[in-house]
N, C-alpha and C positions, 0 to 999 in steps of 0.2 A: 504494500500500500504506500504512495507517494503522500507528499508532504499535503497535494492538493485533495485527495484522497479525503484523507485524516480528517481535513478541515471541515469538510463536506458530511463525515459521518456526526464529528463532534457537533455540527450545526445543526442538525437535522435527522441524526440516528438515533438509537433507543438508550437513552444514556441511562435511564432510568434502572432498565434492565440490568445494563454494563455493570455498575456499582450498585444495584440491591443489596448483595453480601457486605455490602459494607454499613447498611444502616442502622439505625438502632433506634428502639422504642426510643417514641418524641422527639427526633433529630432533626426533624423540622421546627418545632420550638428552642432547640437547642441552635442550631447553628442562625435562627435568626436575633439572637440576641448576640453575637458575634458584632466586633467591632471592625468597620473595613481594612484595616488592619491586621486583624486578628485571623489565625486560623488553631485547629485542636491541633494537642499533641498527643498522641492515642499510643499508649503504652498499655503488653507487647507489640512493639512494632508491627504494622500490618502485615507484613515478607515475612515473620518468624513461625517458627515451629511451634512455640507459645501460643501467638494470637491464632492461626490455623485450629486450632485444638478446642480455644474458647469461640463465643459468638461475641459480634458488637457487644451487646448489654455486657459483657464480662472482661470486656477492656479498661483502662483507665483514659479518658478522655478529659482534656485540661483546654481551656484556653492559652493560649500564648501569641505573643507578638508576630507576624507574620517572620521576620528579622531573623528572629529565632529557628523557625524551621529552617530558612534559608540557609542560614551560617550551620548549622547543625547537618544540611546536604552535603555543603560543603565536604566537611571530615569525612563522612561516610563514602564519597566517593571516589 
């Protein structure tokens, strides 16, 4: 899939779908009190062995500064 691809499905594809497993009871109230700035930091990490094993509702989900995720990509890659 191309760049332009991608952009086309993210526009207009079933995102809903794509990311279900990642939702969690009232994540719609939850992420709308998010600061535009803001995004969660969901610990075990979504990729691990840990969070796989658990569901949403059994992660730890925080607020944090968008910044933070960013600078924290960073290291991890």
């Amino acid at each position: 899939m191309g760049y332009t691809d991608f952009l086309h499905w993210a526009m207009t594809g079933d995102i809903h779908t794509f990311y279900e497993t990642f939702f969690w009871k009232d994540w719609e109230k939850d992420v709308s009190k998010l600061k535009g700035d803001e995004m969660f930091a969901i610990y075990p990490f979504l990729w691990s062995k840990e969070a796989r094993e658990l569901t949403m509702d059994g992660c730890s989900k925080k607020p944090v500064p968008a910044l933070e995720i960013w600078e924290m990509s960073k290291k991890v890659v």
